[in-house]
C-alpha positions, -999 to 999 in steps of 0.1 A, spaced: 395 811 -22 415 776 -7 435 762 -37 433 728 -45 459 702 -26 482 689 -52 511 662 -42 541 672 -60 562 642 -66 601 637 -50 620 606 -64 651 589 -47 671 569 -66 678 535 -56 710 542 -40 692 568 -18 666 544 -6 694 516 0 714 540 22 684 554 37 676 519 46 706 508 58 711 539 81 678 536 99 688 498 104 722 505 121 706 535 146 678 510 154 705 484 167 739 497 173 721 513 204 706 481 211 732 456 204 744 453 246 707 455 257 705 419 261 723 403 294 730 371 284 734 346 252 715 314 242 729 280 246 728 284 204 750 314 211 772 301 235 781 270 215 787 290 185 814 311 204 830 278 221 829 257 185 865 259 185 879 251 221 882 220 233 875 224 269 838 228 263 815 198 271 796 192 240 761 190 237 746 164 214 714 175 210 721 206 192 735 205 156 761 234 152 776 241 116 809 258 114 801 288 92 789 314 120 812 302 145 845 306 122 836 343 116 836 348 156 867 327 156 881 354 132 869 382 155 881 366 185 917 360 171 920 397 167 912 403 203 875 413 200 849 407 229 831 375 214 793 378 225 798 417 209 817 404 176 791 377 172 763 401 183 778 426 153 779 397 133 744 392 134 734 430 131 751 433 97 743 401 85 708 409 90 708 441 72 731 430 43 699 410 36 682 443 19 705 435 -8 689 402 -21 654 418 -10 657 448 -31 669 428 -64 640 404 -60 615 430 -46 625 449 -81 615 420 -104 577 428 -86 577 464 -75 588 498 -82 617 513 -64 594 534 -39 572 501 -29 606 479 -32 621 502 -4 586 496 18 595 464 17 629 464 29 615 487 59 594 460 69 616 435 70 639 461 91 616 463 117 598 428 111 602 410 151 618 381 145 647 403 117 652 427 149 655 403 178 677 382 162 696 405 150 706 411 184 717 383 198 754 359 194 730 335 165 736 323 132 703 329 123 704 362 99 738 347 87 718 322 74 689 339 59 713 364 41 729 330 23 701 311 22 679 341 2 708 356 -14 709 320 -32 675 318 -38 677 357 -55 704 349 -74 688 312 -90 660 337 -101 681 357 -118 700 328 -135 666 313 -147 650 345 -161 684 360 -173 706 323 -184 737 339 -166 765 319 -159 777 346 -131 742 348 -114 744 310 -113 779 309 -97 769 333 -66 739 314 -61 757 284 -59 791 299 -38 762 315 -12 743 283 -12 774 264 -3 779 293 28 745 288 35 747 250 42 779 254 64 762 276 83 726 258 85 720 224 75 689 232 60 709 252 31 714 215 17 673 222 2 692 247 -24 718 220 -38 683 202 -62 680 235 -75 714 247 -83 722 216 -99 692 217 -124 701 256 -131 733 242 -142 721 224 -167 697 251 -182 727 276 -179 756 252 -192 732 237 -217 745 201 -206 783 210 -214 815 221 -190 825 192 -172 850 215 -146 817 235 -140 804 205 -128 836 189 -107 835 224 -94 801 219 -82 808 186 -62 839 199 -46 825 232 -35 795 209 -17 819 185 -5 829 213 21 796 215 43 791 175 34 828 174 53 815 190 83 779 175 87 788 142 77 798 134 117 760 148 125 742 135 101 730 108 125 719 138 155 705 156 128 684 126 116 674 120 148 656 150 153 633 139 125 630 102 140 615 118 172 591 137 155 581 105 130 572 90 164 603 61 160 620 69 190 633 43 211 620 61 243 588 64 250 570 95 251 538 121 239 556 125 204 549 85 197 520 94 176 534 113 147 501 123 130 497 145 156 530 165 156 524 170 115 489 187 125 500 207 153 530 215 135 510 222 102 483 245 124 511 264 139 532 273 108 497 289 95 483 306 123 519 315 145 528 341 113 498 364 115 511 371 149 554 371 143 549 389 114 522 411 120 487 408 110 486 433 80 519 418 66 506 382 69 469 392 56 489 414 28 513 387 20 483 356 18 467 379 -9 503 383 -24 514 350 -30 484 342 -49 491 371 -74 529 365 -77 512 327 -81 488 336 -112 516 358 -130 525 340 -161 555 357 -180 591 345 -171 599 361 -136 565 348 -122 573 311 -138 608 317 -118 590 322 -86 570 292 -92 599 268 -104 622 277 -79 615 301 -50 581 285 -41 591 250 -44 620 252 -22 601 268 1 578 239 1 599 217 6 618 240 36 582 238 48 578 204 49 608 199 66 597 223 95 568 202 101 587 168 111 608 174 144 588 183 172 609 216 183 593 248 182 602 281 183 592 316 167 627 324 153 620 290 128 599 311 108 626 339 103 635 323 67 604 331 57 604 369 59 619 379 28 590 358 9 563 375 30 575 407 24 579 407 -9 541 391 -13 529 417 11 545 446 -11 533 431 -40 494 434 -25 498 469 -14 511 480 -44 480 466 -66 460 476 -40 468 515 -45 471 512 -79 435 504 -83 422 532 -63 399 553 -73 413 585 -60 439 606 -84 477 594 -76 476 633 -66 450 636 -47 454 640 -7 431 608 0 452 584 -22 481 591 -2 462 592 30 450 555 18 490 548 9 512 563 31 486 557 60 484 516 57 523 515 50 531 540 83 504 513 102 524 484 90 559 499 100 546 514 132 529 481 142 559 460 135 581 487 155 564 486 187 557 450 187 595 447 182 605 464 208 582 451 237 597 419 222 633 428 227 627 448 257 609 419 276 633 392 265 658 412 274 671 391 305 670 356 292 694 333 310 704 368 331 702 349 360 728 327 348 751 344 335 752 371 368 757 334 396 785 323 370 801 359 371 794 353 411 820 323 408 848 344 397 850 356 426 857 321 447 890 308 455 913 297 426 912 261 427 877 257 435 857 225 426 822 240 413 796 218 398 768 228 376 736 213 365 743 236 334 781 235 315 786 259 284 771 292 297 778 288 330 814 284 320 818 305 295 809 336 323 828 318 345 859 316 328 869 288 346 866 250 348 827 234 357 819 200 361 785 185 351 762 179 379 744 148 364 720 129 384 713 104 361 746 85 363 752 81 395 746 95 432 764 130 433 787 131 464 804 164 469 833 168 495 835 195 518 845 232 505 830 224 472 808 242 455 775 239 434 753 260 413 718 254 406 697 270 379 655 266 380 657 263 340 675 230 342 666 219 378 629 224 377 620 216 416 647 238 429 637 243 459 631 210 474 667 195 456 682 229 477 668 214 504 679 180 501 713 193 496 711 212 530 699 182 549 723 159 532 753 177 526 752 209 550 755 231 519 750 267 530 737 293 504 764 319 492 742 334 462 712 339 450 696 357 416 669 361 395 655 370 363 619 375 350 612 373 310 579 378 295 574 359 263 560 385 236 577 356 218 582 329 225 617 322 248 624 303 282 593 288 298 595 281 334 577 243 325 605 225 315 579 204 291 569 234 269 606 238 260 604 241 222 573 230 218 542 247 201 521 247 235 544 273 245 527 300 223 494 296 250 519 313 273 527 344 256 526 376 279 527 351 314 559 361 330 584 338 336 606 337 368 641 320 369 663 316 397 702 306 400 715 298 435 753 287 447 762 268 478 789 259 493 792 220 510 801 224 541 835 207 554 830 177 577 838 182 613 867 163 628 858 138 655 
């Protein structure tokens, strides 16, 4: 006679799951962490912030905050692109701490530690944490603020309110978007403070007054990121109609995260929100007085500059996860099946492996694919090491191609004036910044005698979205049509050949 199938119950404690979580994050990218070849301009800047012979480049807005903790590394003799990629790795799984206390306020422990698994294995978590960016430096600030503003409005403590505002300050010199948080620390204050403690409050200004300090010299590029998007620009171009890069922007923000994030955890989380939405008691009037409005307004914000890319949505993770758990877990809860019974955990344990496994594999054709972004360049700039000390090389392309180089580059711009090499120089090309290489190759032939010395390639397929060969769907929404196309790059150095004596 069979016996009936009974499920026998194993808890771990908290501090099981945590460690069980944080181990499966470190073998998942400690292997990984030299898979990529090469670093992002982001990246690249970030580990150059502090030396002055670096050309800088005014359309990107770099905070300090990431690049002073590779600055650290680097002063004791670490390998920079490693520290920072380290960096990145830890700062990206130190965010389960912030998840878990928040994910508590909604779940239980087992479906709290589902949720930190997700957003272990979530894409845009993994990739990035991956790669020399200050990206999961700043969602680990940026949501351990927002965790700990909960915890001051539900709990009125004056501790909880200090971390969230001491994080929120690392947060905004490490992204300039971690200024959002400042409305909402000072109105905490009040509530906690009850209106009194005037050093609380000089406290408050001068702790803020250190990523004003460092942004106040950018405001004006940072600003003008949102003028180009509101169609203001003094140049004229396709972004001059500003109704139309709100709506593209506004589609792409709602459609792009059922694929970064995965279908089931985007379908999971919609249904989510709108019960953590309709809760009424004191931690669901928290989530609604503070974690969704800020995220509105972090929304709204996305939607005015006309750059695009997948990795913009990475601050919204933790909030998806957390609404996805949420589901799932009134979702089994209202099963008809005994909590003992095989088919309830079939249900369970079968939706949560799909969501896990899903996210896994998409992950890692993801990282796998990218893998050699900007190869190309960084093997021709390891290529110049190897010419003469001395050597005049010029570049269409200054930070990474010097820092591989380790040596002096001059810009190769054709915009100021006619480029006229003497003989024995050098120059080095790249198809990512000189779109019609071949033709200005053989202009430079014709013109010049320059004779080819190097060549080298790379091919990336976009699972999301990276380098695009069209130099127009840089950053831009239009890029996502391209997903799965591969993308060949090329990098070529010539040498100008030396006049002949008459």
């Amino acid at each position: 006679m069979t016996k009936e199938w009974k499920h026998s119950e194993r808890h771990l404690t908290e501090q099981q799951w945590f460690w069980f979580i944080m181990v499966i994050g470190l073998l998942t990218r400690l292997p990984l962490l030299t898979l990529a070849t090469a670093e992002t301009t982001d990246g690249i800047l970030s580990l150059t912030y502090f030396s002055k012979d670096f050309v800088a480049t005014p359309r990107f807005v770099i905070m300090p905050g990431y690049p002073f903790l590779l600055w650290l590394g680097q002063g004791l003799g670490l390998e920079g692109w490693l520290w920072g990629r380290i960096i990145s790795c830890l700062t990206g799984l130190l965010l389960i701490i912030p998840l878990w206390r928040f994910a508590r306020r909604w779940m239980g422990v087992e479906m709290s530690a589902m949720t930190c698994l997700i957003a272990v294995f979530s894409p845009l978590l993994w990739q990035w944490s991956l790669k020399v960016m200050p990206d999961t430096t700043f969602l680990l600030f940026f949501w351990w603020s927002l965790e700990r503003l909960t915890t001051a409005y539900i709990e009125k403590r004056a501790g909880a309110w200090w971390e969230a505002c001491l994080t929120g300050v690392a947060a905004a010199c490490v992204r300039p978007e971690g200024f959002i948080l400042l409305p909402w620390i000072l109105m905490l204050e009040i509530q906690v403070s009850g209106g009194k403690g005037w050093i609380r409050k000089f406290l408050i200004l001068f702790s803020w007054a250190v990523p004003f300090y460092f942004i106040k010299d950018k405001i004006i590029l940072l600003f003008s990121a949102y003028r180009e998007g509101m169609g203001v620009n003094s140049a004229a171009s396709d972004d001059n109609f500003p109704i139309l890069n709100f709506v593209e922007h506004f589609y792409a923000y709602l459609s792009q995260p059922i694929y970064v994030f995965t279908p089931l955890v985007f379908l999971f989380a919609v249904l989510g929100l709108a019960k953590m939405v309709g809760r009424s008691d004191l931690v669901g009037q928290a989530f609604k007085k503070v974690i969704l409005q800020v995220y509105i307004l972090f929304f709204i914000s996305r939607l005015v500059p006309v750059t695009y890319q997948d990795r913009h949505m990475l601050p919204f993770l933790p909030l998806l996860v957390v609404a996805a758990g949420v589901h799932l877990e009134t979702f089994v809860n209202r099963l008809e099946q005994p909590k003992n019974s095989m088919a309830y955990h079939l249900i369970k344990n079968g939706l949560i492996t799909t969501m896990i496994l899903y996210a896994a594999l998409f992950s890692s054709a993801a990282i796998i694919c990218q893998s050699d972004s900007f190869g190309d360049i960084k093997r021709s700039a390891e290529f110049l090491k190897t010419l003469p000390p001395g050597a005049v090389i010029y570049s269409d392309e200054i930070p990474k191609t010097q820092y591989w180089a380790q040596r002096p580059v001059i810009l190769l711009d054709y915009s100021q004036k006619p480029f006229i090499p003497n003989g024995g120089d050098y120059v080095v090309l790249h198809s990512f910044y000189t779109p019609r290489i071949n033709s200005v190759s053989a202009t430079m032939s014709a013109r010049f005698g320059a004779v080819l010395i190097h060549a080298d390639n790379s091919v990336v397929t976009p699972v999301l979205t990276d380098l695009m060969q069209n130099f127009s769907l840089q950053n831009r929404v239009n890029a996502t049509a391209y997903r799965f196309e591969p993308q060949f790059f090329a990098s070529v150095v010539y040498q100008i050949k030396p006049k002949e004596r008459k």
